[in-house]
ZAKOLBA-529174 format. One record per residue (C-alpha): residue in one letter; z, x, y; residue number from 1. Coordinates in nm, 2 decimals, always signed. Example, Ala and Ser with C-alpha at 12.3 -4.5 7.8 and 13.67 -1.06 7.14 Angstrom:
<atoms>
- r  c3  c1  c2  k
- a  +0.78  +1.23  -0.45  1
- s  +0.71  +1.37  -0.11  2
</atoms>
This chain:
<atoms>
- r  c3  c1  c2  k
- x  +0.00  +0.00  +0.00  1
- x  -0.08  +0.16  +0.37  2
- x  +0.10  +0.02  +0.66  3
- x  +0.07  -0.03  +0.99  4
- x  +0.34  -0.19  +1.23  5
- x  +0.29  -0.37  +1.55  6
- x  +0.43  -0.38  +1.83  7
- x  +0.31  -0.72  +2.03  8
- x  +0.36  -0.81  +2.39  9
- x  +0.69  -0.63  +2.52  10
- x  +0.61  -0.60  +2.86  11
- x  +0.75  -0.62  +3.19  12
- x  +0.58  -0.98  +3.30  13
- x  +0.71  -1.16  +2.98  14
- x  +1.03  -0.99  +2.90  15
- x  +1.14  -0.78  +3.16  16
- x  +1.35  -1.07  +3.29  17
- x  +1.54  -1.04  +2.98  18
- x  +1.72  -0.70  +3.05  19
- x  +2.06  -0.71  +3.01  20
- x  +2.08  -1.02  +2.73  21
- x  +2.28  -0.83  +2.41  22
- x  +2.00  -0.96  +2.18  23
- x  +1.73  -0.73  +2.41  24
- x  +1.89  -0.42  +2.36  25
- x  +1.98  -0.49  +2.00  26
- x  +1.59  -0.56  +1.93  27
- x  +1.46  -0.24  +2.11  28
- x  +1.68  -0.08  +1.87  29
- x  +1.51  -0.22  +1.58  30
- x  +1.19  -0.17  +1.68  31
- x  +1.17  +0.19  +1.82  32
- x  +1.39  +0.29  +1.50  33
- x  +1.16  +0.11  +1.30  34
- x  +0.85  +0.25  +1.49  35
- x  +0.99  +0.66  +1.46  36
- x  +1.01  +0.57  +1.06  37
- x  +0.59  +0.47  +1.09  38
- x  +0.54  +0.77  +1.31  39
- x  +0.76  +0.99  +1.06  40
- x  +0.51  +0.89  +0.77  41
- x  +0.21  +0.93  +0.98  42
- x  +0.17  +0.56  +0.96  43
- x  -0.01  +0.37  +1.27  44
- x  +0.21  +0.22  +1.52  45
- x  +0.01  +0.03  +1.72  46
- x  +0.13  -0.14  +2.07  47
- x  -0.09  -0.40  +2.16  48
- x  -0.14  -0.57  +2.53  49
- x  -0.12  -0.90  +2.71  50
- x  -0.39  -0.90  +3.00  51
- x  -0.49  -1.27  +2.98  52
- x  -0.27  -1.29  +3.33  53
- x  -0.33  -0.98  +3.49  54
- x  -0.35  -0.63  +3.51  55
- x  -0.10  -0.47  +3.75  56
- x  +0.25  -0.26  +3.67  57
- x  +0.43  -0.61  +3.58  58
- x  +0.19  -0.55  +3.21  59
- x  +0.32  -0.24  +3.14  60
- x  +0.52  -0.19  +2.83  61
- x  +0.93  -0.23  +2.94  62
- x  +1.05  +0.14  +2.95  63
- x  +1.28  +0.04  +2.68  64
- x  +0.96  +0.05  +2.44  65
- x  +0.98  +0.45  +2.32  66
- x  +0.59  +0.47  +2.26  67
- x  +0.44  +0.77  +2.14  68
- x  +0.12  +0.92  +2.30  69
- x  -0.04  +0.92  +1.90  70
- x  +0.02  +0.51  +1.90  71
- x  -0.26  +0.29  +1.93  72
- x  -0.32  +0.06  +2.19  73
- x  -0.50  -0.26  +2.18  74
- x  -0.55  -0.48  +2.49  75
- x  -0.60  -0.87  +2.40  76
- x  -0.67  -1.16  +2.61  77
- x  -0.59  -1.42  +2.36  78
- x  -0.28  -1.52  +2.13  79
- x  -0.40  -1.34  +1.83  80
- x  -0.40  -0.96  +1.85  81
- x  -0.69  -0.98  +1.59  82
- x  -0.93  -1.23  +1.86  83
- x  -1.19  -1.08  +1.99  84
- x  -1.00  -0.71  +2.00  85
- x  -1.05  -0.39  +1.78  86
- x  -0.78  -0.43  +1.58  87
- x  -0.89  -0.53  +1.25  88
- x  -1.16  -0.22  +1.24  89
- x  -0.84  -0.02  +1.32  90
- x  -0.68  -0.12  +1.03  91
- x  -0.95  -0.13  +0.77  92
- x  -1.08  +0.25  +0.90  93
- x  -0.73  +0.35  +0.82  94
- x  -0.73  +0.12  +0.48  95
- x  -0.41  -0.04  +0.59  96
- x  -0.38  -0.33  +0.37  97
- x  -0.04  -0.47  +0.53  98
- x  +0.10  -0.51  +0.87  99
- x  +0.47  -0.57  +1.01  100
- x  +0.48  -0.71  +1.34  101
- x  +0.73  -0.73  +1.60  102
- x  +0.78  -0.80  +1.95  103
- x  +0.70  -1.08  +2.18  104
- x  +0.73  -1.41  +2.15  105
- x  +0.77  -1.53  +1.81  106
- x  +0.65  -1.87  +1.83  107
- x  +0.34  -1.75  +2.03  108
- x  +0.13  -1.44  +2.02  109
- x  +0.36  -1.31  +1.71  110
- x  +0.29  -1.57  +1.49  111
- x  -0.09  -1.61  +1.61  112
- x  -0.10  -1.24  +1.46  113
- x  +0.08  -1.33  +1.17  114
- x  -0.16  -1.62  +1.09  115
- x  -0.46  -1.41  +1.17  116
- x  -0.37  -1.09  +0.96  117
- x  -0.34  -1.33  +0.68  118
- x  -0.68  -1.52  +0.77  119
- x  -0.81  -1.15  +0.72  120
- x  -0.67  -1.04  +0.41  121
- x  -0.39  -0.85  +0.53  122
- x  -0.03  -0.88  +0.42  123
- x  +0.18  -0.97  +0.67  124
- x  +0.60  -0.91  +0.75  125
- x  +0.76  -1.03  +1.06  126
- x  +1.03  -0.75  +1.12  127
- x  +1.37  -0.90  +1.10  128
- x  +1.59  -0.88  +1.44  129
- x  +1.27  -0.73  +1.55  130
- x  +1.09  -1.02  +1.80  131
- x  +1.22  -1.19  +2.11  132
- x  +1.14  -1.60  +2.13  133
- x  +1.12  -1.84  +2.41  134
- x  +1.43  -2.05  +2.18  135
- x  +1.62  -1.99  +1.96  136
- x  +1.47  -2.25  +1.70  137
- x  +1.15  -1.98  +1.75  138
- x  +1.36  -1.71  +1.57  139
- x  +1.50  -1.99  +1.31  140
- x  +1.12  -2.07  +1.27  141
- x  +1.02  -1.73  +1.17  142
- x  +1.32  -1.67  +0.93  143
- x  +1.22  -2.03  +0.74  144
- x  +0.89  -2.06  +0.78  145
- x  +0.76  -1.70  +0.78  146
- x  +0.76  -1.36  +0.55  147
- x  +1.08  -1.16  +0.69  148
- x  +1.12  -0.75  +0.63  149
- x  +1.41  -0.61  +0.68  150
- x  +1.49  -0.24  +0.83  151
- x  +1.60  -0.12  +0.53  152
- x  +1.32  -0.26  +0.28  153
- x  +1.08  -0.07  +0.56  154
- x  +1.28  +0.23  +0.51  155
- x  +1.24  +0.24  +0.12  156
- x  +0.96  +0.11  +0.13  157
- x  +0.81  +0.44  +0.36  158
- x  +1.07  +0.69  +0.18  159
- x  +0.87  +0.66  -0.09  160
- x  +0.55  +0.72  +0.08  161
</atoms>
């Protein structure tokens, strides 16, 4: 199985606004831990971009993000991070068969990227304590409804890489 993660949507017009909540902090730590186990295992990491609003400093990444100049980054105008975009040729050039995703907003752009990874033939995780949501039933959503990874099945799972 090859890898990739993703890292959808965290920037300063959608989430900066959130700075300070316990539960922002607490998912930057997941996903930059989870992203320096990808990088670790020479496995893409790939941070993908909002720009359906706009294009100024409020869509940059939140300076919490700790990207990596070898990460990938895809700009989208749509939901899906697979619509219209590069991503999927990414993948396939790299023969990544599965993708964990994480970021923002899980009932919107993260779970349009869920649905189209799968719509594609990928294998697709939602990274637990690893998205933001607009509500809390969007997080409950995503535990229910949705294929979950955990931290530490990620780290097995690339130990043994």
């Amino acid at each position: 199985m090859n890898i990739a993660l993703l890292i959808i949507d965290v920037q300063k017009a959608f989430i900066g606004h959130r700075k300070g909540e316990e539960a922002y902090d607490r998912t930057f730590d997941y996903i930059n831990h989870t992203a320096f186990l990808f990088r670790e295992k020479n496995m893409p990491v790939i941070v993908v971009r909002d720009l359906s609003d706009g294009d100024d400093e409020n869509y940059d990444n939140v300076e919490e993000l700790l990207a990596d100049k070898n990460d990938i980054e895809i700009i989208k105008y749509y939901n899906n991070s697979f619509w219209k975009t590069e991503l999927e040729g990414i993948l396939k050039s790299r023969d990544v068969d599965f993708v964990v995703l994480c970021g923002n907003a899980a009932e919107y752009c993260v779970l349009a990227t869920y649905n189209g990874a799968l719509e594609r033939d990928f294998g697709a995780a939602i990274l637990q304590n690893g998205v933001f949501a607009a509500s809390q039933t969007g997080i409950m959503d995503i535990a229910y409804n949705r294929s979950v990874i955990s931290h530490d099945v990620i780290s097995y799972i690339l130990k043994n890489k």
